[in-house]
Structures are given as structure tokens and as C-alpha cells.
C-alpha positions as CSV (number, residue, x, y, z in Angstrom):
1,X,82.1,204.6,137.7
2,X,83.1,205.4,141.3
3,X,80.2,203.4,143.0
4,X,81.6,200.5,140.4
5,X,84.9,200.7,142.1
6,X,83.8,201.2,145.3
7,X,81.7,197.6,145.0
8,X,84.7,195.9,143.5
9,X,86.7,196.8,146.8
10,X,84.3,195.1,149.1
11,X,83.9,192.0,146.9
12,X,88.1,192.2,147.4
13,X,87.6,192.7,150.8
14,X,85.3,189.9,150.6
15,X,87.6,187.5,149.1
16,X,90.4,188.0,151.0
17,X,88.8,187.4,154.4
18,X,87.1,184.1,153.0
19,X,91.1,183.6,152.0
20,X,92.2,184.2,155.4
21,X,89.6,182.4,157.2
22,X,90.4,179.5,154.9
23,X,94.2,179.6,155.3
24,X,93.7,179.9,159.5
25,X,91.6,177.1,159.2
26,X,92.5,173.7,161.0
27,X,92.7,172.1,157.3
28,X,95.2,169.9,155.2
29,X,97.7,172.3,152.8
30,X,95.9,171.6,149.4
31,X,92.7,173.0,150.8
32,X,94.3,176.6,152.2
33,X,95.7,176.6,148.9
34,X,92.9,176.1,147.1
35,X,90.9,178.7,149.3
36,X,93.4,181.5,148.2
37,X,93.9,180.1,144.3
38,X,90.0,180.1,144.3
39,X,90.2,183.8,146.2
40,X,93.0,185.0,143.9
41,X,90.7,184.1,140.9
42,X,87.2,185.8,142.1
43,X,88.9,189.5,142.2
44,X,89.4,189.3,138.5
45,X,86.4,187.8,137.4
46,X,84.5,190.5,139.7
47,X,86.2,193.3,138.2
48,X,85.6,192.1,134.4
49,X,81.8,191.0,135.6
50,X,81.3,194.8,136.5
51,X,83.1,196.5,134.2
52,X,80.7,194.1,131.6
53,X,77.5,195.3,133.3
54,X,78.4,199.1,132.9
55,X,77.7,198.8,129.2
56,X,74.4,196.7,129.7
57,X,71.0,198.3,130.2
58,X,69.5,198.0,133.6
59,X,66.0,196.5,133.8
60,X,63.8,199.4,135.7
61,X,62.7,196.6,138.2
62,X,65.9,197.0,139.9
63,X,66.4,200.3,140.3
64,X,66.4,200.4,144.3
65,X,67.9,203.5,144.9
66,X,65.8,206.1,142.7
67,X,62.2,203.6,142.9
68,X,60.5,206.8,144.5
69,X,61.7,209.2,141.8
70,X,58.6,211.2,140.7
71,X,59.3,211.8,136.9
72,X,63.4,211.6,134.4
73,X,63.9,212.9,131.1
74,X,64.2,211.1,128.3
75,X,67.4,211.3,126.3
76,X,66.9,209.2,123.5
77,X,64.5,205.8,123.2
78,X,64.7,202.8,121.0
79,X,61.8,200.3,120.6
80,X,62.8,196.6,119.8
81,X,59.4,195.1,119.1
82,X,58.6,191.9,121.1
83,X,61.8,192.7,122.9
84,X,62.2,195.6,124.9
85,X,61.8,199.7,125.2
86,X,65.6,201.1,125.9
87,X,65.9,204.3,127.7
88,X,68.4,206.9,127.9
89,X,67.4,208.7,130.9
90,X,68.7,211.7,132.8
91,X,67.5,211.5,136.2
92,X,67.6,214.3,138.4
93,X,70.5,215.2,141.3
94,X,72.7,213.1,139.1
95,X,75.5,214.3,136.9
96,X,75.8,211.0,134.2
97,X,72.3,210.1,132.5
98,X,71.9,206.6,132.6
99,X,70.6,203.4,130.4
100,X,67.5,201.5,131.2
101,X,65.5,198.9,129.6
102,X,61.2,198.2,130.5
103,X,59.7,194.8,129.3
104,X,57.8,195.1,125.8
105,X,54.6,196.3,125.6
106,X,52.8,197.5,122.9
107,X,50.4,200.2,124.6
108,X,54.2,201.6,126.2
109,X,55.7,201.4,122.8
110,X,52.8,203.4,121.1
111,X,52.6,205.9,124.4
112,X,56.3,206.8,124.1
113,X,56.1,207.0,120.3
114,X,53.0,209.2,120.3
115,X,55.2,211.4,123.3
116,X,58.3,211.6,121.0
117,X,56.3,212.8,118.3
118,X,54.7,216.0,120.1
119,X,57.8,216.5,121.6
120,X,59.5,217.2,118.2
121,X,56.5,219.0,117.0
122,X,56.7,221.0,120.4
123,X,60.3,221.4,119.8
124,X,60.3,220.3,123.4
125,X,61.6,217.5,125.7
126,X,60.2,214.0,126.7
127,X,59.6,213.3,130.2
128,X,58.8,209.8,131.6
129,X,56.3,209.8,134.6
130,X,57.1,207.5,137.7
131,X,59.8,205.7,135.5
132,X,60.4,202.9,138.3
133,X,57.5,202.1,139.9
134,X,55.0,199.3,138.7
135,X,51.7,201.5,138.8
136,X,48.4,199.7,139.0
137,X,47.0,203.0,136.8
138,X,47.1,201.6,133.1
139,X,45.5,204.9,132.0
140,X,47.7,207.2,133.1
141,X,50.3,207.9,130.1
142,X,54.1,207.0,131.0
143,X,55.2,209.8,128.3
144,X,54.5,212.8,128.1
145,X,56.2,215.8,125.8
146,X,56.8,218.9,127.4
147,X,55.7,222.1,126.2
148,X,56.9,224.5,123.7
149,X,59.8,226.3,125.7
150,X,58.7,230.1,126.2
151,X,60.7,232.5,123.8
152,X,63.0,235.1,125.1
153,X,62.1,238.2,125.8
154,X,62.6,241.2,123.7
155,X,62.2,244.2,125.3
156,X,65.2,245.8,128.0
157,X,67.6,242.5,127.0
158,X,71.2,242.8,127.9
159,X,73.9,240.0,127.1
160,X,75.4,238.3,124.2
161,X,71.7,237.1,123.5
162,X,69.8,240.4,123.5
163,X,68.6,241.8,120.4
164,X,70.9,244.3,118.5
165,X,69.0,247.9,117.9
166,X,70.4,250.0,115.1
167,X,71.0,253.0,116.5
168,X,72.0,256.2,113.7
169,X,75.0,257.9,114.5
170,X,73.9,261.7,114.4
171,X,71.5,260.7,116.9
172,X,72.0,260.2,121.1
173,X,70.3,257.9,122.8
């Protein structure tokens, strides 16, 4: 959201120095004023145009800023067939998982839904390998489950989680 604000202030910025340039201009009245109604009318419509786009998915061809991210993990996945893949995606170093949408493709689509199927068998997560880069490696799966997460250990716990051990009361430990 910040980043979201922090782009609306330059394309204020923006505006208002194309206002000023256009009211300091040698010109006749009616265009200064329409260089400042035309100004005064951007900084609205750029605010609604971003706050629109926060609820869209992003295509992963833009992504510009994370493009050399090794691996994310998948949140949740929907498949529109013929359509797109949508991805919720937790990427690491940030705190807000964010939404993402790849082009259809049927050998994806299966990928992912053979992934999501191990990983619920697995009781596991999802991980997405190289989710922004356009690999020329078709073979290498783009989904992959992790494995079975290790179960705690029993012996010499302490903590809320440790087992309880019945212990008799005529008897000292």
C-alpha cells in the first residue's frame, strides 16, 4: 500500500509541474486554464487507477523487481482453463503475499495440480520454482510439494508443546 502511495505522489508531483510549466507559459488564458483543469483532473483519476490495480492480479512478466527470485510459496492457486493460472504467492523478505496471474498452459496447469496434490498428501507446502523468469527448460517442473514436515521430538521437550509424563505421587523424580 505504501509504495501505492508513494507512486501516486510523484504522478502529483508530476502534474502539478506540467500545471506550472503550463500556467508560466507565454500562452493565451483559456489554455493555462485548461493546463491546470486538465492537471486538476489527472490526480484523481491516478489515485482511483491505482487503487483499481491493487485488487487485479499482476501478470508474472512484469514483475521487475523480484525477476531473479530463486523459488515463492504458494498460498493458494486457481486454474481458469483457456484463461489463466492465478497465484497467491508469498515471496520471501516481504511481509504481504501477493497475487499473480501466468498465461494458460496446459502442461503448467497439470504440473501445479499434480504439486498440490502431493503437497496435501505430504501434508506439506507448494513451492513454485523461478516463478518470474521465462526458462527455456520445459522439463524442469515449475511445482513442486515440499516434504512431509519432520515431527517433534519427544524425548527431553520443555514448553507448552512437550509431552506430559505421568508422574505417581508417592514417587520422586
Amino acid at each position: 500500500m505504501q509504495i501505492m502511495m508513494n507512486l501516486f505522489g510523484v504522478a502529483v508531483v508530476l502534474a502539478a509541474g506540467l500545471a506550472t510549466i503550463g500556467i508560466w507559459s507565454p500562452r493565451k488564458l483559456w489554455v493555462k486554464v485548461g493546463a491546470v483543469a486538465l492537471a486538476a483532473a489527472f490526480m484523481p483519476l491516478s489515485y482511483a487507477s491505482f487503487a483499481d490495480l491493487l485488487s487485479k492480479p499482476k501478470p508474472v512478466a512484469l514483475e521487475w523487481f523480484h525477476r531473479s527470485m530463486s523459488e515463492a510459496t504458494v498460498l493458494s492457486a486457481r486454474m481458469q482453463e483457456g484463461e489463466a493460472i492465478y497465484l497467491w504467492l508469498q515471496i520471501a523478505d516481504t511481509s504481504e503475499p501477493r497475487y499473480y496471474k501466468i498465461g494458460w498452459s496446459e502442461d503448467v496447469a497439470k504440473q501445479l495440480q499434480q504439486a498440490m496434490r502431493e503437497a496435501e498428501k505430504n501434508q506439506g507446502g507448494l513451492r513454485m520454482e523461478l516463478p518470474f523468469e521465462n526458462t527455456w527448460d520445459k522439463d524442469k517442473p515449475m511445482f513442486y510439494a515440499l516434504p512431509q514436515p519432520k515431527l517433534p521430538e519427544k524425548n527431553g521437550e520443555t514448553g507448552p508443546n512437550a509431552p506430559m509424563v505421568y508422574q505417581h505421587p508417592g514417587t520422586s523424580a
